[in-house]
C-alpha positions in Angstrom: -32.8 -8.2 -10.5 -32.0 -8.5 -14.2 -29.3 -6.6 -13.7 -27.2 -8.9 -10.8 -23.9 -10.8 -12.7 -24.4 -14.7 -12.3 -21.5 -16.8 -12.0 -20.9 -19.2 -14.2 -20.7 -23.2 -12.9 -17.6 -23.4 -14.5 -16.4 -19.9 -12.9 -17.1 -21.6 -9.3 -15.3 -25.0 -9.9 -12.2 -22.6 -11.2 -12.1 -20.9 -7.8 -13.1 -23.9 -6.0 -10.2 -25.6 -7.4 -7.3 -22.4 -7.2 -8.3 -22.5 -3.5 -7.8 -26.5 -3.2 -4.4 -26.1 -4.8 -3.5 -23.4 -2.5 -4.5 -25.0 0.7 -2.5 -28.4 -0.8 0.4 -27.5 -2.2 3.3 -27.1 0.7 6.8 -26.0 0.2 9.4 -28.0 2.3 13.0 -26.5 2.7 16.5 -28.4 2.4 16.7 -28.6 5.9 13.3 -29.7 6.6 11.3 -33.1 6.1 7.6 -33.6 6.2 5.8 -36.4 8.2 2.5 -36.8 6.2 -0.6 -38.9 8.1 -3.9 -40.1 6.4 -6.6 -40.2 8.3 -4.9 -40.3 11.2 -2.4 -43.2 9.9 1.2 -42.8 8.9 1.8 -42.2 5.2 5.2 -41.4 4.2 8.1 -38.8 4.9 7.8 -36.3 2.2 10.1 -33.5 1.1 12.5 -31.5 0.3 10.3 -29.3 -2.3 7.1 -28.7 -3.0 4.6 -31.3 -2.1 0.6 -32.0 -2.2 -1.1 -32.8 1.3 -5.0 -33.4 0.5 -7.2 -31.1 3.1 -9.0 -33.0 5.3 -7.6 -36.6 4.2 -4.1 -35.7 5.5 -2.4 -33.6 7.6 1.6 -33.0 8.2 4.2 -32.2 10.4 7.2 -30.5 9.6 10.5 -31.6 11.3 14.2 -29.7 11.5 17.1 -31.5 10.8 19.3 -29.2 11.7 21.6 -29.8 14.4 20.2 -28.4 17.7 22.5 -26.6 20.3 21.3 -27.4 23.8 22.7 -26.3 27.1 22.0 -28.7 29.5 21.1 -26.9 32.8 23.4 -27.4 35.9 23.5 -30.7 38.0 24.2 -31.7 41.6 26.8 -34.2 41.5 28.1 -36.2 44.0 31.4 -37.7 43.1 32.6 -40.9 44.1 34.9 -39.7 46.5 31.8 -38.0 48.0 32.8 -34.6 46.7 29.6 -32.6 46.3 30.2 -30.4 42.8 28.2 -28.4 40.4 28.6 -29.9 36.6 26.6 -28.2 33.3 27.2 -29.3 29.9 26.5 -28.5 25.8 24.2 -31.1 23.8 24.5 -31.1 19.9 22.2 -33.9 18.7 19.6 -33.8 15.4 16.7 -35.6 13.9 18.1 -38.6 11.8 14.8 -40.5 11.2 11.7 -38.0 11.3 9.2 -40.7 11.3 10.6 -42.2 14.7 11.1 -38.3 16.3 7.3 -37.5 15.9 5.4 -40.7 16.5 7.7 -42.5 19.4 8.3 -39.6 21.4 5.7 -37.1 22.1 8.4 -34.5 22.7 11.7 -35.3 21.1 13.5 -32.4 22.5 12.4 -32.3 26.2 12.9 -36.3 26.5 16.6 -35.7 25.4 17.5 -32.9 27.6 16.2 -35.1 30.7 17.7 -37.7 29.4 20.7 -35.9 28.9 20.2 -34.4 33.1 20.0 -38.1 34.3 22.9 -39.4 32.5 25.1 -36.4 33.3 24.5 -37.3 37.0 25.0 -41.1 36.7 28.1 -41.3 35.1 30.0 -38.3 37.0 28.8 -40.0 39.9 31.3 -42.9 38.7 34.0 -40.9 38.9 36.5 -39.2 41.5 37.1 -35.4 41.2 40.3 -35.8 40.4 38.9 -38.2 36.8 36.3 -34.6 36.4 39.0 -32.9 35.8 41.6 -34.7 34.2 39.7 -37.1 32.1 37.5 -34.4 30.8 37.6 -35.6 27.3 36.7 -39.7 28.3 34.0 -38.8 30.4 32.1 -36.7 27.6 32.8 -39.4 25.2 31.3 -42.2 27.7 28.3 -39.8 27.9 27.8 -38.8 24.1 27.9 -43.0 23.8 25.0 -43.6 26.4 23.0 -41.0 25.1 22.9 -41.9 21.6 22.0 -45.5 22.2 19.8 -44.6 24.2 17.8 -41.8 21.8 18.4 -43.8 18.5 14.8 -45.6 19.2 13.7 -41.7 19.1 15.5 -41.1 15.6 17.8 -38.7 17.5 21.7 -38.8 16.8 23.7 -37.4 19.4 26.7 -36.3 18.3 29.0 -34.2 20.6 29.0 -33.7 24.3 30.9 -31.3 26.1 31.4 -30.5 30.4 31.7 -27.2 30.4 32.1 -26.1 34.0 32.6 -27.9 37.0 31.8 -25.6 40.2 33.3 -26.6 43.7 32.4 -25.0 47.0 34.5 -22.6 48.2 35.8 -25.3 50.9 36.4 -27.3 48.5 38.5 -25.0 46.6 40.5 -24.4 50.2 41.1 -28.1 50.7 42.7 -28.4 46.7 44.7 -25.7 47.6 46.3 -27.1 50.6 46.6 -30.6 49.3 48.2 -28.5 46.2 50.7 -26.8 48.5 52.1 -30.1 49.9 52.6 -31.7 47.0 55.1 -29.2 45.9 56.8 -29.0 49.7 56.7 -32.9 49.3 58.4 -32.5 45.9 60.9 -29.9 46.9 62.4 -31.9 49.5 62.5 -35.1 47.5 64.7 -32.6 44.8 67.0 -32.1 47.8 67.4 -35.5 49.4 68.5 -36.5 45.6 70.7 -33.2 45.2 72.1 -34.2 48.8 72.6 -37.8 47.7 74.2 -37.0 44.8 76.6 -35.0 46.7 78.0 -37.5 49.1 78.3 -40.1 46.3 80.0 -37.7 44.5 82.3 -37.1 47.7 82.6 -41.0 48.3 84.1 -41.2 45.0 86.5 -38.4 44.9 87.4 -39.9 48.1 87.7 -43.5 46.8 90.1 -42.0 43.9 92.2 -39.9 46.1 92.6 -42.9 48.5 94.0 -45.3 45.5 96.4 -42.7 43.9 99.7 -42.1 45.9 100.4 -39.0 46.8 96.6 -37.7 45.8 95.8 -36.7 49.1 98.9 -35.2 50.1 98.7 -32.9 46.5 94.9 -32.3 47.5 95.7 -30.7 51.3 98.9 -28.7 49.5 96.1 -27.2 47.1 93.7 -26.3 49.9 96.7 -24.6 51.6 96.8 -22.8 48.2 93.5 -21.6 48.1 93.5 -20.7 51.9 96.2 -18.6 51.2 95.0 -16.3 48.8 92.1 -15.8 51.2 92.6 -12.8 53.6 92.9 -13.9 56.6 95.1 -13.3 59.5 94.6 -16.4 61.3 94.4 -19.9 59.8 93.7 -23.4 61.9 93.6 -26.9 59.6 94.2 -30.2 60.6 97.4 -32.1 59.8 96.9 -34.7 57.3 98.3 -37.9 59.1 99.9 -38.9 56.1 102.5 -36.2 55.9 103.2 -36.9 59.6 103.3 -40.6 59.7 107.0 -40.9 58.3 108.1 -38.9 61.5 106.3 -40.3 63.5 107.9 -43.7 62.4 111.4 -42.0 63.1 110.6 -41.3 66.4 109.1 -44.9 67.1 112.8 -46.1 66.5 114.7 -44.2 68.2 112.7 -44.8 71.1 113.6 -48.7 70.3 117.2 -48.0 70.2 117.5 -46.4 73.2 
């Protein structure tokens, strides 16, 4: 028994206090912040570094600041034109206040994706198909705005937004296409009414300046003979301008007279 090793008082209080230290001290990265509670109340927010959380007396939660990429599952929407679509969407938000995300929320990240659901739904419900697709860029905006007035009580910052898909049924897709294709008949034959329009004023003029020149239509058949003569064709039937025949005719009205 003599030969046993005591240890010394001293010895114990050395280890004792090593394992204290060990079980204290608590490294906290850049991106991280540490929500420290004594007994059971709110402390402080400690961190980044190294920092000393008393056993027992206090305990700690560590929080990521880091922006979190969240894809926000797919959603039933019913436009307001009562088209029934499939909408999912991308959710970047992060912690801004750690005190807030631990203590007023139990779980910060689950409450922001439902959140996030509920207002994807409500405000493309707002909307026509025809704003979905168009005003892409508006509607994420009006969402990213809701959201992160909404989550700021939370100490969550939403930043970005984005609809990425936006599914229609395959009738749908049949019905687009069809309204698609008569838009473009419907433009095509406005194109031609104009191009036909254009032509008869363009005719009325050349008409209105030939009328006022003397001479202008007489020169104007003479060419048309011209070009109808180069032209191989053995037989050739035009009408007789009644200006080249009205002098003659004139003749003949007074000798008529005379006799």
């Amino acid at each position: 028994m003599s030969n046993i090793p005591i240890l010394s008082p001293l010895f114990l209080l050395l280890v004792v206090l090593v394992l204290f230290l060990a079980s204290s001290l608590k490294i906290i990265y850049e991106y991280q912040r540490a929500v420290v509670f004594q007994l059971g109340r709110f402390q402080r927010v400690k961190g980044p570094g190294l920092i000393l959380v008393i056993p027992v007396l206090q305990r700690m939660a560590r929080m990521d600041l880091r922006t979190v990429v969240h894809e926000v599952p797919s959603q039933d929407v019913i436009s307001r034109d009562n088209v029934s679509v499939k909408v999912d969407a991308v959710l970047y938000f992060r912690i801004v206040d750690p005190e807030k995300a631990f203590i007023q929320v139990e779980d910060f990240f689950s409450a922001t994706s439902k959140l996030a659901q509920t207002t994807l739904r409500a405000v493309l419900g707002k909307h026509d198909l025809d704003e979905m697709l168009s005003e892409r860029s508006k509607i994420n905006a009006d969402i990213q705005a809701i959201l992160d007035a909404q989550t700021e009580a939370w100490g969550i910052k939403v930043s970005v937004v984005e609809i990425r898909n936006i599914e229609l049924t395959e009738d749908m897709v049949r019905a687009i296409a069809k309204q698609a294709e008569a838009e473009r008949d419907r433009r095509a034959k406005v194109i031609h009414a104009d191009a036909e329009f254009q032509a008869a004023q363009t005719l009325v003029n050349a008409a209105a300046i030939l009328a006022s020149a003397p001479g202008g239509m007489q020169l104007r058949y003479l060419q048309t003979l011209s070009e109808i003569g180069t032209e191989k064709n053995s037989t050739v039937i035009f009408p007789m301008p009644i200006d080249l025949i009205k002098p003659i005719l004139q003749i003949i009205e007074k000798v008529a007279d005379q006799h």
